[in-house]
Every structure is written in structure tokens, then in C-alpha cells.
C-alpha positions in Angstrom: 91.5 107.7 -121.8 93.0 104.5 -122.9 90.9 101.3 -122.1 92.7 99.3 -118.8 94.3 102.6 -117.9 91.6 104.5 -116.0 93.2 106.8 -113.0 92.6 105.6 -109.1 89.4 107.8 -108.3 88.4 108.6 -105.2 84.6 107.6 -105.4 82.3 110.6 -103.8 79.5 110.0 -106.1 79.1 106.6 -106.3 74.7 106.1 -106.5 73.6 102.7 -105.7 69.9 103.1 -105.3 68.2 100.2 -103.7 66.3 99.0 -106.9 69.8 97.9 -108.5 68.9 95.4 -111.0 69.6 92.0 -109.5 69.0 89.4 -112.6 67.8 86.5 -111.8 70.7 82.8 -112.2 70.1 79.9 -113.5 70.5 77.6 -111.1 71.7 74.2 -113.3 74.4 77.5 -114.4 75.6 79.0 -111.2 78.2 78.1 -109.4 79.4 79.5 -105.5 81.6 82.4 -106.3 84.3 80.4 -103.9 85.1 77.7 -106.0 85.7 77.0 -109.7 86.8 74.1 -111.8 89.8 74.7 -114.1 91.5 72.5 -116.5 94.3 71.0 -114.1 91.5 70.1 -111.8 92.4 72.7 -109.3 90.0 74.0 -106.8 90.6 78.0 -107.1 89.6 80.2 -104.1 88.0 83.0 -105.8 87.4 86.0 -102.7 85.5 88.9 -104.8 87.2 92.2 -104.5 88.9 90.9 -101.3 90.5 94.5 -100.8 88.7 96.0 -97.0 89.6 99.7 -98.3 87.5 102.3 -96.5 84.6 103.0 -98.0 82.8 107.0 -97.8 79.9 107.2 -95.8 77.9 107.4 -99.4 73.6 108.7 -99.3 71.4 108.7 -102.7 69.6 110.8 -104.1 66.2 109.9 -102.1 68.3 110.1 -99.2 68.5 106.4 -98.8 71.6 105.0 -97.4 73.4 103.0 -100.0 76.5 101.7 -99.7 78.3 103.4 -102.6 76.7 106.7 -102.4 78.3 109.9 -102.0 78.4 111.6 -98.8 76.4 114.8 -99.7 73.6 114.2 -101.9 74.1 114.0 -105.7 72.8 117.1 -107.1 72.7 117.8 -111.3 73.7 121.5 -111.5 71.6 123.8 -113.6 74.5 124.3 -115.9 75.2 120.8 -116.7 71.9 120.6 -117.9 71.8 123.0 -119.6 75.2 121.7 -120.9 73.4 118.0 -122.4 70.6 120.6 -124.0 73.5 121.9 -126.1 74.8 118.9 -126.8 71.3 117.9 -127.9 70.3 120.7 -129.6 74.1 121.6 -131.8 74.2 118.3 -133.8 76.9 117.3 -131.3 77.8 113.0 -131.4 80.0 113.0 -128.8 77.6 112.2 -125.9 79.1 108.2 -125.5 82.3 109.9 -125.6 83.7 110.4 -122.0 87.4 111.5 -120.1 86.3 109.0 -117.6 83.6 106.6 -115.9 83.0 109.7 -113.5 82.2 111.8 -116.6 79.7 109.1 -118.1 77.6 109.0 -114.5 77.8 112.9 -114.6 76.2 112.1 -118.3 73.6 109.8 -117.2 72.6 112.2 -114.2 71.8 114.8 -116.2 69.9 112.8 -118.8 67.9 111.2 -115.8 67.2 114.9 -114.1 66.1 116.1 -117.9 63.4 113.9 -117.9 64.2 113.7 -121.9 64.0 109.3 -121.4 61.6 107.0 -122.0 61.9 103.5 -122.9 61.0 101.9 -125.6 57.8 99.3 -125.6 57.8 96.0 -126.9 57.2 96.0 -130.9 57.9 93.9 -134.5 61.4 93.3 -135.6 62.2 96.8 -137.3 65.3 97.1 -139.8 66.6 99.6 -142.9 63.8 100.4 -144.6 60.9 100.2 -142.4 58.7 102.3 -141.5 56.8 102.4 -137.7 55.9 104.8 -135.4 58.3 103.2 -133.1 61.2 104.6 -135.2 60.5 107.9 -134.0 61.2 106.6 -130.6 64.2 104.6 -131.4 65.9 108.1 -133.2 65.2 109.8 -130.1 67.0 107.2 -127.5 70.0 106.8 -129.8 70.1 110.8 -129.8 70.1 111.1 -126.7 72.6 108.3 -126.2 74.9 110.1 -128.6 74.8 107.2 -131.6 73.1 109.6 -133.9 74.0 112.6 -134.9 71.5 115.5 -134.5 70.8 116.7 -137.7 70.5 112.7 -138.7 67.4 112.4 -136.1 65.8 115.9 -137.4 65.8 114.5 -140.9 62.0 113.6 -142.6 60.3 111.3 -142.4 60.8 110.8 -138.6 59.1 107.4 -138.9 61.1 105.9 -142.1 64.0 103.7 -140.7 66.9 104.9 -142.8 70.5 104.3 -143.4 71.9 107.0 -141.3 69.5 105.1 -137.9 71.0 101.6 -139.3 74.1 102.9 -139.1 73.6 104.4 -135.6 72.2 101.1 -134.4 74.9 99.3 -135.2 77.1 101.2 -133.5 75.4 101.1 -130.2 74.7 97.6 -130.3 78.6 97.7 -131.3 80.2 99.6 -127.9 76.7 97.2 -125.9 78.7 93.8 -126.8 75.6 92.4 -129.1 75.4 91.3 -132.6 76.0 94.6 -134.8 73.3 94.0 -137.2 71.0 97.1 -137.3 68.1 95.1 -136.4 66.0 96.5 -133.8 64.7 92.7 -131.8 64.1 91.8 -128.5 67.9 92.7 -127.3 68.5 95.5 -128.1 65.3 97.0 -126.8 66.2 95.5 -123.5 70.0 97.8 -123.9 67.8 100.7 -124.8 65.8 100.2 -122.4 68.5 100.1 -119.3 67.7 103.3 -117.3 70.0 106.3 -116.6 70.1 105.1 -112.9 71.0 101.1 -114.0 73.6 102.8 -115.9 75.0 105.2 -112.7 74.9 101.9 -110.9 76.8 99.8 -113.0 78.8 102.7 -113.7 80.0 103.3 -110.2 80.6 99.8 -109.6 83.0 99.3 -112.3 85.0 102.5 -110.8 85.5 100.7 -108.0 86.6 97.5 -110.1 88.9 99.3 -111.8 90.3 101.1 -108.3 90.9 97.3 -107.1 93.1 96.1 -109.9 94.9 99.1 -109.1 95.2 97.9 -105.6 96.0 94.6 -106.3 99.2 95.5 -108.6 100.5 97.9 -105.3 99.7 95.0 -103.4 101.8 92.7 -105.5 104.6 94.9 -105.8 105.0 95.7 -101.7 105.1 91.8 -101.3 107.1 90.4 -103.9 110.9 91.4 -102.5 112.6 91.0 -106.3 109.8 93.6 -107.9 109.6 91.3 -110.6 106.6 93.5 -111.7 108.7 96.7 -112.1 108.7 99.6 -110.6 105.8 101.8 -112.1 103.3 104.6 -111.0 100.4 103.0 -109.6 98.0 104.3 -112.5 97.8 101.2 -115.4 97.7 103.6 -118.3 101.7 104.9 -117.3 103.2 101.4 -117.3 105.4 99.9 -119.1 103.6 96.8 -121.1 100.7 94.5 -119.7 98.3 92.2 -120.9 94.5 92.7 -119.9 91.9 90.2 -120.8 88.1 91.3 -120.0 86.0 88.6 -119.0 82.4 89.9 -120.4 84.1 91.3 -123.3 85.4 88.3 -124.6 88.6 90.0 -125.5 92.4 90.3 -124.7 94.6 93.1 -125.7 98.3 94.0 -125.4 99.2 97.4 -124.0 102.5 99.2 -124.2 102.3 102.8 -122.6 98.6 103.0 -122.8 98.9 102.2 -126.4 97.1 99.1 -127.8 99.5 96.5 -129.8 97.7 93.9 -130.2 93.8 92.2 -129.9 92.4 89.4 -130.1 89.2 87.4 -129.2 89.2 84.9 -126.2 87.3 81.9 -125.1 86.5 81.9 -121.4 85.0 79.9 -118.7 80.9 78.9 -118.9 78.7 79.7 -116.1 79.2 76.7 -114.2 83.1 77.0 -114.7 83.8 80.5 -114.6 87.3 82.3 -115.0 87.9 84.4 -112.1 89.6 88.0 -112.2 93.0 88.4 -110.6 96.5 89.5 -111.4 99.8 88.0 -112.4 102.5 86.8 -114.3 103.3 85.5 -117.5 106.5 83.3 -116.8 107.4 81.1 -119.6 105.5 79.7 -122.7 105.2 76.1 -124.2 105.3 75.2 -128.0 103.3 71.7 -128.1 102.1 71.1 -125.5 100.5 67.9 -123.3 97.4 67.9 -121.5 96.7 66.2 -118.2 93.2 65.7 -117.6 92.2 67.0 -114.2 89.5 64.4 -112.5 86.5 66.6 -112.4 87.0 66.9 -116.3 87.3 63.5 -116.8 84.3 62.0 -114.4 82.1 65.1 -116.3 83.3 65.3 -120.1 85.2 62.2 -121.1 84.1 59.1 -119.3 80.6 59.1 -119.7 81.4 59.3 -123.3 83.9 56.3 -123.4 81.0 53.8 -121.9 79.1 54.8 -124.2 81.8 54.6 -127.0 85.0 52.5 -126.3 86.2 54.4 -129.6 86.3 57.9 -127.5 89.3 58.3 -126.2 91.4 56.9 -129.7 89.3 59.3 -131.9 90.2 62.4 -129.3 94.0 61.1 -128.9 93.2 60.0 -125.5 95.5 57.8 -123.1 95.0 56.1 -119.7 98.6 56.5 -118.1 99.9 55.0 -114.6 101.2 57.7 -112.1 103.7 60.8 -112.5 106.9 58.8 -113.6 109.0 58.9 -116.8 108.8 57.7 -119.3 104.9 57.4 -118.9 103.1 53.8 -118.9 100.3 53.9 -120.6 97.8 51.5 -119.7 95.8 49.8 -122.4 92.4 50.4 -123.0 91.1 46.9 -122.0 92.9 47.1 -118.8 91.0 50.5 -117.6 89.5 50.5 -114.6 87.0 53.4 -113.7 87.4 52.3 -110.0 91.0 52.8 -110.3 90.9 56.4 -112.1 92.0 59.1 -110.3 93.1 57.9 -106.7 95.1 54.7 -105.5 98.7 54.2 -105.1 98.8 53.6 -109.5 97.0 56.7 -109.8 95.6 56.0 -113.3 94.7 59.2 -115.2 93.8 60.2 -118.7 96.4 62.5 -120.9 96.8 63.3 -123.7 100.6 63.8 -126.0 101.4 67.1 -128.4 99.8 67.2 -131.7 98.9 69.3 -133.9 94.5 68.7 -132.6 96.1 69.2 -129.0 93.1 70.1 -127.3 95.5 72.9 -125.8 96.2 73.5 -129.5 99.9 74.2 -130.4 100.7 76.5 -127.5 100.3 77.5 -123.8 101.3 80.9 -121.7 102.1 79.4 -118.5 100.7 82.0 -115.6 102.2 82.5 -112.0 99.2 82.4 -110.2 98.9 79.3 -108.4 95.8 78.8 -109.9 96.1 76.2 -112.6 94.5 79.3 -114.9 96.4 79.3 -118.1 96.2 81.4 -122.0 96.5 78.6 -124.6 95.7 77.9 -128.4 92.8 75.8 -129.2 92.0 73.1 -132.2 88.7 74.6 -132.4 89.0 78.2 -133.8 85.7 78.1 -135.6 84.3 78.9 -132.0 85.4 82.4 -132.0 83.0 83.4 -134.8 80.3 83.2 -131.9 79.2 86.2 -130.4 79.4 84.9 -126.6 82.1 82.7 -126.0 82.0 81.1 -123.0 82.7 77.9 -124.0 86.1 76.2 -121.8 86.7 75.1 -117.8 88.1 77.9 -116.6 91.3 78.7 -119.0 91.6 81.2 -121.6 91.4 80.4 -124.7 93.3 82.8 -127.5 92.3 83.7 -131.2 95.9 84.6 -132.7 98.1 82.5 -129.9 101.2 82.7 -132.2 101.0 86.6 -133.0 101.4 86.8 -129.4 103.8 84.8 -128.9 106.0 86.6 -131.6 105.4 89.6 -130.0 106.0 88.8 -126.3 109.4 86.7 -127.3 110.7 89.3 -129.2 110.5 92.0 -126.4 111.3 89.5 -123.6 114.3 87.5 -125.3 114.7 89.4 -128.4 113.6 86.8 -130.3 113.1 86.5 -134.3 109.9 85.2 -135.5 111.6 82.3 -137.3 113.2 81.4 -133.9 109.9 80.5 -132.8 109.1 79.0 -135.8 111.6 76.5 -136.3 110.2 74.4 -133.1 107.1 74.3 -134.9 108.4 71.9 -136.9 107.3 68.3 -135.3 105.6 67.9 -132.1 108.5 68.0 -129.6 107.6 70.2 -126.3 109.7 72.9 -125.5 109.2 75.1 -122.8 110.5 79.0 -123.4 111.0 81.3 -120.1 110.3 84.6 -120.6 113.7 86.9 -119.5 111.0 90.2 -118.8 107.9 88.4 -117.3 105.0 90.3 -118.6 101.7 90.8 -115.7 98.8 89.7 -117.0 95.1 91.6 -115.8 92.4 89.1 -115.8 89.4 91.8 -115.0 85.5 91.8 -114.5 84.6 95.0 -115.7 80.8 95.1 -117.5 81.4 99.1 -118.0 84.6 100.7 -119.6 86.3 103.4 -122.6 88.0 102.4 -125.3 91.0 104.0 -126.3 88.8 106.3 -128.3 87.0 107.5 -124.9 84.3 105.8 -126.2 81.6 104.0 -123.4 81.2 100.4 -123.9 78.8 98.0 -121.9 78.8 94.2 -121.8 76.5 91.9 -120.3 77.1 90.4 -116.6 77.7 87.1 -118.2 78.3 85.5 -114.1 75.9 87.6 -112.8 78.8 89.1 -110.6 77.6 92.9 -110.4 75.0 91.9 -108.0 76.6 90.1 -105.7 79.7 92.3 -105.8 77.4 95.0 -104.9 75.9 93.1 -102.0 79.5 92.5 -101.0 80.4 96.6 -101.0 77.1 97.4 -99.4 78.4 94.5 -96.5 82.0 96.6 -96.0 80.0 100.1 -96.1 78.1 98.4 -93.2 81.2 97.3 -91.5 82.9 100.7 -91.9 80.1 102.3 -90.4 79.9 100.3 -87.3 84.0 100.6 -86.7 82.9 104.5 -87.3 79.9 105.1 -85.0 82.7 102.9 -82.3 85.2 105.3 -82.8 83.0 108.1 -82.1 82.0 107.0 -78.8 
């Protein structure tokens, strides 16, 4: 099951017990979930998971009403059990490997009714070579997690951390979204440690993620009267080509027929900034692009900076310019007024002209979202070598810009590479309209399968999973009402 193509489930077994991990925000690093701050200084109404689909009347496990619980209780049949013994017992590695989300909470069921988990305490870093009775413990999780291989974990001595358990490690720290060193620390303990029910939870939650970009698109589709999105089935995985970029994951990819053409690394918005999740368009590009400064990043990140050092805005290619006309005035540096920025009938703003350290870098994919939310190069790449990347205002920032570009040209306009590469040539803007517009998936999924089946987690970088979940326990408590009405 291809990554971004995950079939519209109907969600019977969805177990949200009440102890859903809520972790705690910063609060110099939250910001309301309504509002966010993007590079063109636009105010973005961000509604989460806006769709007011009927929920089931859902009950857990303890018989506790939770909002996204199936309507019969879940119950682990004798034979799945027995099942994950199998798996556990026939040096079997498939156990992180899934058809679907619904398979993987059917997993972590099981392994919660075994009573085969236990977390792992507090220890010493531990890496390749070490030897701790803690290693015993850490073979037995990644077992039963399906990182390492049976026969690997029966293998003497138990306690001696060898290069079959590095490589095991690394690998769940690899599909977890942490730093694939081998090195058991203080993370990765707290990823061991998530329980089978944290993981049903989160789980389930993303199911119904996934089922709301699915609504969205037939949304879309029944309102926009030209279809510019196609006609396709509503499942992602059989359209035709689409761009997804995964907020926690850090990463965009390219799909054509559920097949993966491309991937790359993003940049997205910090905390305070955050990049919301919707769907769209990709319209046209732009080959050198300008920047306008949008106020809130100019009273935040540049001003301050320029009292403090009237060389700022020449050493970052800066301008003050007067209104929207052409050709632009620019106003001279000893003529700026802060009182005068950003408002009055000469509307003086900052901006600043194509070049090669654009801050935009050399190119832009323009969206048509009404959002000011954009894809664009950068002029510092050096940032995608960190492991979270949450680094711009809102926009998304793109580790091979011109590879996509290529690729995207040469299916829309039929393109040839050096077509695109002749305008590379000085620092004049064009802007290119795409002849196939391509939708582009901006998601929020913290669960997911690759196109390998394998289950990969990521951190809840805007802590977003518990206030989603307060949002879908806020419907289920709205449907019920309109229910128990209805019935008398």
C-alpha cells in the first residue's frame, strides 16, 4: 500500500481511550490553530479537519465512551493471537509490515492483549559493542516490533549489543523520524517506550486524516465547474499524478499511479508559524523570483536588526520601495521612516529583486490556494542536513527545486530540460503556467506506510493530534445529541 494512497475506510474500530497522550506546548511556541503567519503576510484561516462527516457511535475497550471507538467493543480473537505468537516464534520480520493502518492497530491489539510489552527504564547511552542487561530488553521490544529478526534476538550472548541489534536500531529509529545512529539515548527510549494503546490511538487518528484528504479532493472536484482536478476515483493511490508533502515528515514526494517519482526534503513552518494542511493546485512556476516582505516579517525579523545595524538591509539585498506601481521607487535608506512602513497612502515596504541569494532562492511553485502558502528554492540548502526542519514562516521550502521543475514542465508543457535552463541564465523573472495543473496534498499525518507497506511514525511537531482529537470527540458529541433527537 503505496504511501498517500491509503483506501477511504470506514472506521469501526477506531480506540481512543481517555488517557490519550496530550503533550504538553510550549507556550513562547504555540500559536492558535486559527491563524498563521506566512511569507506574504497573509492571515490564513486554518479550520482543523473542518469536514462534519458522521461519526459511529464508537465504545473502548473498558467500555468508556470515546469518541472514535467502535460500536461493539474491540475484542482480539484467540486466533490473532495466536497468529503474532507465530510471527514471534518462526523468525518472521514482517511485523512493521502492514496492508493498511487498520492492519497495524489489529497488530498493536494483539501485542497489547499478549501481555508480551514492557517498556524499557531509563539507563546509560548503549551502542555496538556494549554489553548491559538492558540489551536483553531492548532485543525483546525491537522483536516484538518486527526490527529484528527472530533468530537475530535468540542469538548468545543475549546481553552483548551486536551488529545485527545496531542494525535493527537503526532501522526503527529510521521508519520513527529520529536520527538513525544505532545509539540507544534518551529518544529513542521514549519511541520504545510508546504503548500499544498510544500507538492504536494515533493510529486511528491518522485513518481518519487520511479519510479527510480524501474528502476534501471530492469536495474540490463537486465545486470547481471546469474539473480542473480531473476526473479520478476518489481513492489517491488510483490517480493520475499529485504531489504530497507531509508536514512531520519533513518530506515531499511526486506520485504518478501510486508510484513514487521523485523525493525530496522540505523546510516547513516553526511552531509559532506553522504550515497548515490543505489541498490544491499548482498553477504556474517562477524562475527568479522577487520577494515582498509581508509586515509581520518585517516588524519581527528584519527591522529590529537594521536599528541595530544600518548595514542590514545592503548585506541581505534589501530595499525600502514606495507603493505597488511600476517601475518601483525605491526610497533611500536615509529617507526611511519606521512610522511610515507598512501603512499610509506611500505605503513604504521592504523587497527584495532576483538574485542568485534570493531569499526565495532561484524558484517559486505558485499554489491556488488563496493562502499566500507557496513551494520555493532557498539560498540556504545547508539547512536540510538537519534532522527537524522547521525552520521558515509558513512556506515550503524544497531540497531539489529544479529536478522538480524539470519534471513537472516536461509532463505539463512538454518541456526539455534545457528549455528551462536557458532562463537561468541572468536574473530576469519569468513566470511559466503550467498547461496540466498538478494538486498539490499538504497533509498532517504523524502515522503512515511507505510504499514498502512499511509503518512509519513521526513526531507531533504542532502538537496537532491532541487537539484534533479533542475536536473528533466534540463532533462524536454533537452526533450523538442530533441522534438521541431523532429518536424521540
Amino acid at each position: 500500500m503505496v504511501y498517500g494512497g491509503l483506501p477511504i475506510l470506514i472506521v469501526l474500530s477506531l480506540v481512543f481511550s481517555p488517557s490519550f497522550a496530550v503533550e504538553p506546548v510550549e507556550k513562547d511556541l504555540f500559536v492558535p490553530q486559527n491563524t498563521l503567519i506566512t511569507e506574504e503576510d497573509s492571515i490564513t484561516t486554518v479550520t482543523p479537519l473542518p469536514k462534519s462527516t458522521q461519526l459511529p457511535e464508537l465504545t473502548s475497550l473498558s467500555g468508556q465512551t470515546s469518541p472514535l471507538e467502535s460500536s461493539s467493543p474491540k475484542v482480539v480473537s484467540t486466533s490473532l493471537l495466536e497468529h503474532l505468537e507465530l510471527e514471534l516464534s518462526e523468525q518472521h520480520n514482517s511485523t512493521n509490515q502492514f496492508q493498511d493502518l487498520q492492519a497495524a492497530i489489529n497488530f498493536y491489539h494483539a501485542l497489547e492483549e499478549s501481555g508480551q510489552w514492557n517498556s524499557i527504564e531509563d539507563g546509560p547511552l548503549l551502542r555496538m559493542g556494549d554489553a548491559d542487561p538492558q540489551v536483553v530488553e531492548l532485543r525483546g521490544l525491537l522483536r516484538l516490533y518486527g526490527d529484528l529478526e527472530q533468530e537475530a534476538a535468540a542469538l548468545e550472548p543475549l546481553d552483548l549489543f551486536d551488529h545485527q541489534l545496531h542494525q535493527a536500531l537503526q532501522g526503527f529509529q529510521q521508519r520513527h523520524g529520529t536520527k538513525a545512529d544505532g545509539v540507544l539515548g534518551p529518544k529513542t527510549r521514549r519511541l520504545l517506550n510508546v504503548s500499544p494503546q498510544q500507538r492504536i490511538d494515533q493510529l486511528s487518528l491518522n485513518i481518519y486524516r487520511q479519510q479527510q484528504l480524501e474528502w476534501n479532493i471530492a469536495d474540490i472536484e463537486s465545486a470547481d465547474s471546469n474539473n480542473s482536478l480531473g476526473s479520478r476515483d476518489i481513492t489517491l493511490e488510483k490517480k493520475g499524478r499529485y504531489l504530497q508533502v507531509n508536514i512531520p515528515e519533513y518530506q515531499l514526494r511526486l506520485y504518478d499511479q501510486g508510484e513514487v517519482l521523485l523525493e525530496m526534503k522540505t523546510i516547513i513552518g516553526r511552531r509559532s508559524r506553522q504550515t497548515p494542511s490543505f489541498s490544491t493546485e499548482i498553477k504556474s512556476l517562477v524562475v527568479n523570483p522577487s520577494w515582498n516582505v509581508p509586515r509581520s516579517i518585517a516588524f519581527r525579523d528584519v527591522l529590529p536588526k537594521w536599528q541595530k545595524d544600518k548595514t542590514y538591509l545592503s548585506r541581505h539585498n534589501l530595499q525600502v520601495v514606495a507603493g505597488w506601481e511600476m517601475p518601483r521607487v525605491i526610497v533611500p535608506e536615509e529617507q526611511i521612516d519606521l512610522e511610515n512602513m507598512y501603512k499610509g497612502a506611500a505605503y513604504h515596504r521592504l523587497w527584495e529583486p532576483p538574485s542568485d541569494k534570493n531569499t526565495l532562492g532561484r524558484l517559486k511553485f505558485q499554489l491556488n490556494a488563496g493562502n499566500s502558502i507557496y513551494l520555493h528554492d532557498t539560498k540556504n540548502p545547508y539547512l536540510f542536513q538537519s534532522e527537524v526542519r522547521a525552520f521558515s514562516s509558513g512556506c515550503i521550502r524544497l531540497e531539489k527545486p529544479r529536478i522538480l521543475a524539470d519534471m513537472l514542465l516536461q509532463q505539463s508543457n512538454q518541456w526539455e530540460p534545457q528549455q528551462l535552463a536557458s532562463l537561468f541564465e541572468n536574473t530576469d523573472t519569468h513566470r511559466i503556467r503550467l498547461e496540466r495543473p498538478i494538486p498539490v496534498h499538504i497533509t498532517y499525518w504523524t502515522a503512515w506506510l511507505d510504499d514498502k507497506g512499511i509503518l512509519n511514525f513521526a513526531d507531533d511537531l504542532y502538537h496537532r493530534d491532541p487537539v484534533d482529537w479533542a475536536y473528533f470527540k466534540n463532533q462524536q458529541q454533537k452526533h450523538q445529541e442530533v441522534a438521541l433527537k431523532l429518536i424521540n
